[in-house]
N, C-alpha and C positions, 0 to 999 in steps of 0.2 A: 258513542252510544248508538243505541239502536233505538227508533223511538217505538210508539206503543201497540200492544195489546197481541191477540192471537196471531197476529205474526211474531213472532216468538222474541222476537230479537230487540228488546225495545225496552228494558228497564231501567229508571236510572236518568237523569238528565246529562251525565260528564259522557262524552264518545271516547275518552282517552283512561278514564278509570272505571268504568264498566259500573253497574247496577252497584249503588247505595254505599259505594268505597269497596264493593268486591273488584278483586281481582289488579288492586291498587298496584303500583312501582313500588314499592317502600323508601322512605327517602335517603336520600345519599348522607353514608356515614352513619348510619344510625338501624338499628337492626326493625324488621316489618312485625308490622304489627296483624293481629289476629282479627277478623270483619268483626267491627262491634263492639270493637275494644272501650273498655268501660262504660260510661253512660253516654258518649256521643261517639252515633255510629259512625263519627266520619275523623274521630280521634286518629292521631299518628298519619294524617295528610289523607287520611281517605276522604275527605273532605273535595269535591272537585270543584267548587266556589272559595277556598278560602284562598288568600292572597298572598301565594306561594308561585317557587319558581315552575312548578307542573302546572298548576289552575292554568287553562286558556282564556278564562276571562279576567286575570289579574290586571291592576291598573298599572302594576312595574313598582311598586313600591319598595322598599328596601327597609329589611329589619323589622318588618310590623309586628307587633307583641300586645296580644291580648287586646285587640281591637277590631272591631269589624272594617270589611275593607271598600275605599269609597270610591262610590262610582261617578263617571260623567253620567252628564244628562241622555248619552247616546246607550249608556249601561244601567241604566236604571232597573233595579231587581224587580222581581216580578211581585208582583203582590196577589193575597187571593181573590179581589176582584177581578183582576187582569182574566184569571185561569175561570172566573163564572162568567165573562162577559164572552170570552172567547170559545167557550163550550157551548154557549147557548146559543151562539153565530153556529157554531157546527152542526148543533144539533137540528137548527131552524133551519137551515142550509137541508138534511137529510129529510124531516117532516115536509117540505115544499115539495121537493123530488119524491119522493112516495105518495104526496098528493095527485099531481100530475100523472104519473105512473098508475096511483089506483082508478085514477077517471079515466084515463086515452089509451093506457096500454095492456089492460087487463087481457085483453083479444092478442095481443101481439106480443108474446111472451120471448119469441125469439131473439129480438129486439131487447126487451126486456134484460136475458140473460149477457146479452150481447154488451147490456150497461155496466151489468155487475161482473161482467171479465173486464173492463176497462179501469173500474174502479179499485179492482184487485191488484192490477200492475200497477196505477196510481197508490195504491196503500204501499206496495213492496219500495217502490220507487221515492215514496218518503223516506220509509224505512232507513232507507241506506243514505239520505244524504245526510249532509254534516250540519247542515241546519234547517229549521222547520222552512217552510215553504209555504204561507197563507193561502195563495192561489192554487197550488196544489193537494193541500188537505181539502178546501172547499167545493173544489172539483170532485173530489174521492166522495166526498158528501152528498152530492146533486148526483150524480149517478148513482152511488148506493143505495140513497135513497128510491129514485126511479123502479132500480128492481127490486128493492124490498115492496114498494109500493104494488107493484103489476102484480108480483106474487101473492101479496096477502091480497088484494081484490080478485085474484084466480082462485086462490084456496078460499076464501068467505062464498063462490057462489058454486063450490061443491054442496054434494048432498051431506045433511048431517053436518054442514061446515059455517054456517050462519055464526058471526061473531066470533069465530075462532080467533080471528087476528083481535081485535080490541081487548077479548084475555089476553093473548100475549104480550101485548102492550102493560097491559096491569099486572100482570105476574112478572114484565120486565123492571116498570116503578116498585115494586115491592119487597124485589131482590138488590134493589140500587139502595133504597132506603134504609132495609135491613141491614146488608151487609154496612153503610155510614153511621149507622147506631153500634153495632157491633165494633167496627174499627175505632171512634168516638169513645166508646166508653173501653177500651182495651179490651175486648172481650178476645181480637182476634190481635195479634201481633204477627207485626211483618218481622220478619228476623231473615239469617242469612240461610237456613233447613229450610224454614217454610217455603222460601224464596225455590230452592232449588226443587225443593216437592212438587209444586205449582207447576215450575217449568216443565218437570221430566214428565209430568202425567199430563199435560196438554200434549205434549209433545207426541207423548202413547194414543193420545185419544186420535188425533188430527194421524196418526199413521192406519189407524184402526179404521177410521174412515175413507182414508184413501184406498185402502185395502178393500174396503166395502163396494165404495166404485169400481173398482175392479174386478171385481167379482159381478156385479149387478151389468156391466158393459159387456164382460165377455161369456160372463157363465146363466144371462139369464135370473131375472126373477127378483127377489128380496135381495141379494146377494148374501151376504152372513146373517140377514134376518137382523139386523140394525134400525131399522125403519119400519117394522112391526112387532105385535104383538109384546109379551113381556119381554125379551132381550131387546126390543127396540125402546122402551118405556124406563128401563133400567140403565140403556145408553143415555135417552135422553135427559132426563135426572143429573145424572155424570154431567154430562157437556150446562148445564145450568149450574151446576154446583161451581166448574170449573169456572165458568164465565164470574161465577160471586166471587171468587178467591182472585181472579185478575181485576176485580172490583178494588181487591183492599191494594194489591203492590200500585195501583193507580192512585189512589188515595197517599202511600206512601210516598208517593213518586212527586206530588203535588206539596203533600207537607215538605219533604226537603225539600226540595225547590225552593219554595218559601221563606225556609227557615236561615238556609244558607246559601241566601241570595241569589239564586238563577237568575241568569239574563231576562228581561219582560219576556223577549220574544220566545222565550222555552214554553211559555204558556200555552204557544200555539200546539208541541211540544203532548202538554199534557192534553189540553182538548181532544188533539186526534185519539190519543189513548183513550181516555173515557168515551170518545165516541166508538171506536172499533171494538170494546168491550161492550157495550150497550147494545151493539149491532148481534156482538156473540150469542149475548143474552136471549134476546128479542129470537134471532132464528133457530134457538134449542129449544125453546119455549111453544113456538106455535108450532115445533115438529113436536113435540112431546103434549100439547094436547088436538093434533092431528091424528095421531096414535089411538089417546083416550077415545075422544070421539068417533072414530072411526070403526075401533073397535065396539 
């Protein structure tokens, strides 16, 4: 697995059977099953907790039928406390470092961005390895935070820019809330289309803005006009919506976990995901009413 959020590669808690039983082995002797197969999407071994001979966290049991599978006290499944106690270290982790950041480094932005390219390699660098890394999500947090912090104290003491960041903050909790009411009462189902939808139009977006830096670095100016006016307002919208929909496969990602017993420490797992989603949120948001406002 990849773990979470606008880095793309990150759904799903198994590294060895990919997001939510996609892209499973099918098992030996027996013909592959379809993502989603009947009512448990993790039916016909897509399952990467059940206590089979693929699961990496299997206890070695043999022949188990129709039973959940038992852990040591070193395997203990995650529960959803684990993943609120562990999110809220993350998140308190980022709120401290944008404290600091919006009082010392508002002046010194270079610095600043110099934090959030550190925390960037620290995000990818989770990404990839094969298991969560406490010290290193928290790290990614205390710096991301630092330069989210400098930044929105840089943006709040433009003209016309007073409060802009504590909206983004409340249009951040309100898109977190929404979207948990909606996933909650099914309004929005994860499935294996939506999943791939999600992915490929983050994927488009995050190219369309590299495209935009590229343009703005070497051609001068707005570059595609991204960052103002109504094509900028309409991007920024997009990048919010998208950030809400990586809202729910985190939610999804959290309930299996749960359901079908992830390791505790996956929690850390989903933490960083709800945090790097939140983060998404949070900086389409105070670009999208920097736009508003500014216009």
């Amino acid at each position: 697995m990849r773990s979470s959020n606008p880095v793309f590669s990150r759904r799903g808690f198994s590294r060895d059977t990919g997001y939510a039983g996609f892209n499973a082995p099918p098992q030996a002797g027996g013909p592959a099953a379809p993502p989603y197969a009947g009512a448990n999407p993790y039916a016909q071994g897509g399952n990467p907790y059940a206590a089979d001979a693929t699961n990496p966290y299997a206890q070695g049991q043999q022949h188990v039928t129709h039973a959940p599978p038992q852990y040591t006290p070193q395997t203990r499944p995650m529960t959803m406390d684990d993943v609120v106690a562990r999110t809220a270290m993350t998140l308190g982790t980022v709120i401290a470092g944008a404290t600091v950041g919006w009082l010392f480094l508002t002046g010194s932005l270079g610095f600043a961005v110099g934090a959030g390219l550190v925390a960037m390699v620290l995000a990818f660098v989770q990404s990839f390895k094969r298991k969560p890394s406490p010290a290193l999500i928290l790290s990614y947090a205390a710096l991301e935070g630092l330069f989210l912090g400098a930044l929105s104290g840089f943006i709040n003491d433009l003209p016309k820019m007073n409060g802009a960041p504590m909206q983004a903050v409340l249009g951040t909790m309100a898109v977190f809330v929404a979207m948990l009411v909606a996933y909650k009462t099914r309004i929005v189902r994860v499935t294996a289309r939506f999943t791939r939808f999600v992915m490929i139009a983050a994927m488009g977006f995050v190219l369309l803005s590299l495209v935009n830096v590229l343009f703005m670095v070497f051609g001068g100016g707005d570059g595609l006009g991204f960052r103002s006016g109504g094509l900028g307002i309409v991007f920024g919208i997009v990048g919010v919506v998208l950030g809400a929909l990586f809202l729910a496969l985190d939610f999804k990602q959290v309930e299996d976990g749960v359901t079908y017993g992830a390791p505790r420490e996956e929690s850390w797992l989903a933490a960083f995901g709800l945090t790097l989603t939140l983060v998404w949120i949070y900086m389409e948001m105070l670009r999208l009413i920097s736009i508003l406002r500014g216009d």
